[in-house]
C-alpha positions, 0 to 999 in steps of 0.5 A: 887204532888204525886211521880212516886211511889206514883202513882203506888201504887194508880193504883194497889189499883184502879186496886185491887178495880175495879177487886174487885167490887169497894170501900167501904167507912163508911157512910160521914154522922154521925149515927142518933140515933131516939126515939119513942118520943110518946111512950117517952111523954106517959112515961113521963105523967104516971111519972109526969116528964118532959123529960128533967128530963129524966136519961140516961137509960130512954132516951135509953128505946125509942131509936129504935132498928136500929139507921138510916143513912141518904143519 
């Protein structure tokens, strides 16, 4: 149970915030990293591997340039 204190400190923060436009708050859901995975598979048929044999920095060559977050 929050404190009379507690709860005045909460009514100026929502105060400041309405006066202010509103909150921000980070995204709730994690960052998706996406590949272009046919440009992925061609890679890996001119190099005869599979991509699960694929180093790190290979991997990263295909990943799109702006990761995209989900709602």
């Amino acid at each position: 149970m929050l404190s009379e204190d507690d709860r005045r400190g909460w009514n100026a923060i929502d105060k400041a915030a309405k006066e202010a436009g509103g909150y921000l708050a980070p995204p709730n859901r994690p960052l998706i990293i996406e590949h272009d995975y046919r440009a992925m598979t061609q890679y890996c048929r001119e190099k005869n591997i599979s991509k699960i044999d694929m180093t790190e920095d290979e991997i990263k060559m295909f990943e799109y340039p702006e990761p995209l977050i989900y709602a």
